[in-house]
GUVOTI-440068 format. One record per residue (C-alpha): x, y, z. Coordinates in nm, 3 decimals, decimal comma. Layout:
<nodes>
+---------+---------+---------+
:    east :   north :      up :
+---------+---------+---------+
:       X :       Y :       Z :
...
+---------+---------+---------+
</nodes>
This chain:
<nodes>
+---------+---------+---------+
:    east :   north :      up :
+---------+---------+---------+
:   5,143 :   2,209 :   1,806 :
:   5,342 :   2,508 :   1,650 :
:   5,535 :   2,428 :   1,309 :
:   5,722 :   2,619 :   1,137 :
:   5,775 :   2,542 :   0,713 :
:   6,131 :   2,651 :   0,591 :
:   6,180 :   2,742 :   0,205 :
:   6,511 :   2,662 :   0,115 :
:   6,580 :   2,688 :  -0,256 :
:   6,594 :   2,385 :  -0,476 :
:   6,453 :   2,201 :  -0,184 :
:   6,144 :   2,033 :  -0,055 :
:   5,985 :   2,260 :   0,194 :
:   6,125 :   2,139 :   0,578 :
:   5,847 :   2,093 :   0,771 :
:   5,923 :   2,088 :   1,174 :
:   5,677 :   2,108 :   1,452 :
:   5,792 :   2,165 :   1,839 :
:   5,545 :   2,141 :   2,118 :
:   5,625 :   2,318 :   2,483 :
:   5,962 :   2,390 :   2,417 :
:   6,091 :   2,701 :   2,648 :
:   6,339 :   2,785 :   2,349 :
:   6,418 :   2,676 :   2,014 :
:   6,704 :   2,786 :   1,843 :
:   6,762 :   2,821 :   1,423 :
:   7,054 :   2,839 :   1,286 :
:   7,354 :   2,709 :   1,023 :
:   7,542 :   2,549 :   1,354 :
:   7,536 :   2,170 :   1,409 :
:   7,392 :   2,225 :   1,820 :
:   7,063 :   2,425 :   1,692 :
:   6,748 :   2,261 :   1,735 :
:   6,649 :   2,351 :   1,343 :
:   6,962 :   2,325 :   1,120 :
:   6,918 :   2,528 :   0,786 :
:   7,219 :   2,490 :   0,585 :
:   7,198 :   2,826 :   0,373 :
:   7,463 :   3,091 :   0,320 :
:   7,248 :   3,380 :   0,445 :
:   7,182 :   3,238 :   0,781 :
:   7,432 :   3,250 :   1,082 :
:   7,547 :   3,029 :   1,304 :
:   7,319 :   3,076 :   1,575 :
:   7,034 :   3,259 :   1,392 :
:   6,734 :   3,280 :   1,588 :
:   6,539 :   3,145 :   1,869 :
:   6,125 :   3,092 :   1,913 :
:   6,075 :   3,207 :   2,256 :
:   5,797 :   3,080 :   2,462 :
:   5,691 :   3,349 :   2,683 :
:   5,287 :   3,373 :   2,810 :
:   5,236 :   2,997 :   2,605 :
:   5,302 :   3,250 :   2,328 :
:   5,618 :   3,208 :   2,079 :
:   5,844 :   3,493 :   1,998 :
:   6,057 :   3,557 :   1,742 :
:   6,403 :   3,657 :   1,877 :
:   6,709 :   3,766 :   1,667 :
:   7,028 :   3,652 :   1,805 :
:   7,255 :   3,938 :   1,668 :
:   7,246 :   3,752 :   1,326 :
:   7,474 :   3,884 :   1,032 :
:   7,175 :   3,919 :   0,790 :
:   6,890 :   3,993 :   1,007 :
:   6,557 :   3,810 :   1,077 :
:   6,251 :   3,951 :   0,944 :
:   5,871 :   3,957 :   0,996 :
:   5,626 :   4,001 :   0,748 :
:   5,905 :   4,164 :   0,589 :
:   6,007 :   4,418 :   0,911 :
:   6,330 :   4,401 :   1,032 :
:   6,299 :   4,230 :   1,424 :
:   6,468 :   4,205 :   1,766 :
:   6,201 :   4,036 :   1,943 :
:   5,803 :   3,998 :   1,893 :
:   5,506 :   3,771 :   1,950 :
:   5,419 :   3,526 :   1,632 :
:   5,075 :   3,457 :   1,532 :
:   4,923 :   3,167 :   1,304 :
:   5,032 :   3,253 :   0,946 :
:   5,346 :   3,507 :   1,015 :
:   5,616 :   3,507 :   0,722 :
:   5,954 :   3,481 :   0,879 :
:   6,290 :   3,565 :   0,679 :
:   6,594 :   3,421 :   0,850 :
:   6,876 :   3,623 :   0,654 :
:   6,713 :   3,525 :   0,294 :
:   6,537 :   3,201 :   0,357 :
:   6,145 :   3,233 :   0,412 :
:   5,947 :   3,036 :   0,682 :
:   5,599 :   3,031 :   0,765 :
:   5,488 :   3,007 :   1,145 :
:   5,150 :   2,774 :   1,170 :
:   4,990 :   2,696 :   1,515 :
:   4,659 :   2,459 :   1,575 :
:   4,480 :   2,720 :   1,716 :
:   4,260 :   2,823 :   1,430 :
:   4,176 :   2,462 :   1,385 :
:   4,134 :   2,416 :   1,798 :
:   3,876 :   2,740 :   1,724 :
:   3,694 :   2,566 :   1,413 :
:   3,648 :   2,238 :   1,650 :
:   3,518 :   2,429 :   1,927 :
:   3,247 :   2,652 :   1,715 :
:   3,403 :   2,930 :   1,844 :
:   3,397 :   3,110 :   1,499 :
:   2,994 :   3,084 :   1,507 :
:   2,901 :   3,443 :   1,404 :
:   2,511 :   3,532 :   1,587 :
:   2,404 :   3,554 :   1,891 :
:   2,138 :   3,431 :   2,031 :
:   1,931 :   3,441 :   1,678 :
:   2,105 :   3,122 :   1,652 :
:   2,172 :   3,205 :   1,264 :
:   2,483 :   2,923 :   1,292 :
:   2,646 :   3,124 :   1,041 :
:   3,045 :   2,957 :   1,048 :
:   3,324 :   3,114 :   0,904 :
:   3,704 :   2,974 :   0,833 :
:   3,809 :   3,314 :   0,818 :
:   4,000 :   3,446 :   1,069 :
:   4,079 :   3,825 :   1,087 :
:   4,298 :   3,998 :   1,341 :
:   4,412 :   4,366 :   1,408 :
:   4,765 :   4,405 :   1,291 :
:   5,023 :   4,482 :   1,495 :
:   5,248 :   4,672 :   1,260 :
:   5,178 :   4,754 :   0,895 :
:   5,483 :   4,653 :   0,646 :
:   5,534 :   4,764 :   0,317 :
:   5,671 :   4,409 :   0,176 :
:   6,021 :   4,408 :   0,052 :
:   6,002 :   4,397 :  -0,307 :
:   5,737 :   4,715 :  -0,347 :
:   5,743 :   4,939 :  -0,611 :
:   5,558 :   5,283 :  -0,674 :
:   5,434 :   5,219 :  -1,027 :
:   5,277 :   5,555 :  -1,052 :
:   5,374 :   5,781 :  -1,315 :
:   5,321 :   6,094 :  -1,117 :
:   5,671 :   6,179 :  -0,948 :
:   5,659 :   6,167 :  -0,577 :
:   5,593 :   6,520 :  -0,386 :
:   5,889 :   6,595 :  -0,160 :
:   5,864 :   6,812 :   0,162 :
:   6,006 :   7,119 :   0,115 :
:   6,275 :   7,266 :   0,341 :
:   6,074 :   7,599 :   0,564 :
:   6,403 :   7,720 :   0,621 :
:   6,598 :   7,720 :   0,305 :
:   6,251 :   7,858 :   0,131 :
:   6,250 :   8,142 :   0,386 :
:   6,651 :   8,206 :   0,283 :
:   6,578 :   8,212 :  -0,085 :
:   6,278 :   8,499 :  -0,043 :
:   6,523 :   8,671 :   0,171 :
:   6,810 :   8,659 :  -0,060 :
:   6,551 :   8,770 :  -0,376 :
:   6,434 :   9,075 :  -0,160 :
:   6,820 :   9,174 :  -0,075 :
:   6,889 :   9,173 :  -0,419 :
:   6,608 :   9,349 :  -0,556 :
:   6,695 :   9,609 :  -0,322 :
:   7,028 :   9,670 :  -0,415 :
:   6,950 :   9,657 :  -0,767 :
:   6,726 :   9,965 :  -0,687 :
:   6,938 :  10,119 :  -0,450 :
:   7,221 :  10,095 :  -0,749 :
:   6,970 :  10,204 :  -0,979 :
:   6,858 :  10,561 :  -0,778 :
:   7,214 :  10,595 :  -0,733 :
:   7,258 :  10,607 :  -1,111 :
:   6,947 :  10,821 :  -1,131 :
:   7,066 :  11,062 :  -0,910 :
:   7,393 :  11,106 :  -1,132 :
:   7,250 :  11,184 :  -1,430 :
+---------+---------+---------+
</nodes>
């Protein structure tokens, strides 16, 4: 069964599961499915999507944005362990299936050398890399910026021109004397 663990400050973590449900909707607004009572959340906030037996994570045009793993999102699949940010209030997305996998063996690493080697650790390619909110470049080199092709190519123009009519000014003053 999918749950989904809401961080609201001061508070006890809200802990609220949902099993088959075509479309749950989050939100400040009394006729949500998951009330959460928090300044930065609008009135009809989100929605969990089931699409494929697969949840999505859908923003409903919400004043302060919802937020994956710290990306900005419209719409996009959730997986077991995904960090959701409705407006500022954090949520963790938590499905059985790692636990249905652990039951089943299916996390049995060998083949047919039968080494029964078991792992809890479950790795996945990520679909999109995030640089989490909060990051800072503590290096004390100063970042290298691109430079502009076209204003470089201006400059060495403008140098030549100049050089050139300095010596152009200074035959002409050769020529006088």
């Amino acid at each position: 069964m999918p749950k989904l663990t809401i961080y609201l400050p001061d508070q006890e973590p809200l802990k609220v599961g949902f099993e088959d449900q075509a479309e749950v909707n989050v939100g400040r607004a009394d006729d949500n499915d998951i009330v959460v009572v928090h300044d930065s959340i609008s009135s009809h906030h989100a929605q969990l999507r089931l699409v494929g037996g697969q949840y999505h994570l859908v923003d409903l045009d919400s004043t302060n944005g919802t937020f994956l793993d710290g990306a900005p999102v419209t719409e996009i699949p959730l997986h077991h362990g995904s960090r959701i940010t409705f407006g500022q209030v954090d949520a963790d997305y938590a499905t059985d299936e790692v636990e249905e996998e652990v039951a089943s063996g299916d996390d049995t690493f060998g083949d047919s050398t039968g080494s029964g080697f078991e792992s809890s650790i479950h790795a996945a390619i990520a679909q999109q890399s995030v640089r989490p909110a909060d990051f800072r470049n503590l290096s004390p080199l100063p970042k290298v910026e691109k430079k502009n092709t076209v204003s470089q190519i201006a400059m060495i123009l403008g140098i030549v021109g100049l050089l050139a009519a300095l010596a152009v000014a200074g035959f002409a003053l050769m020529m006088k004397a």
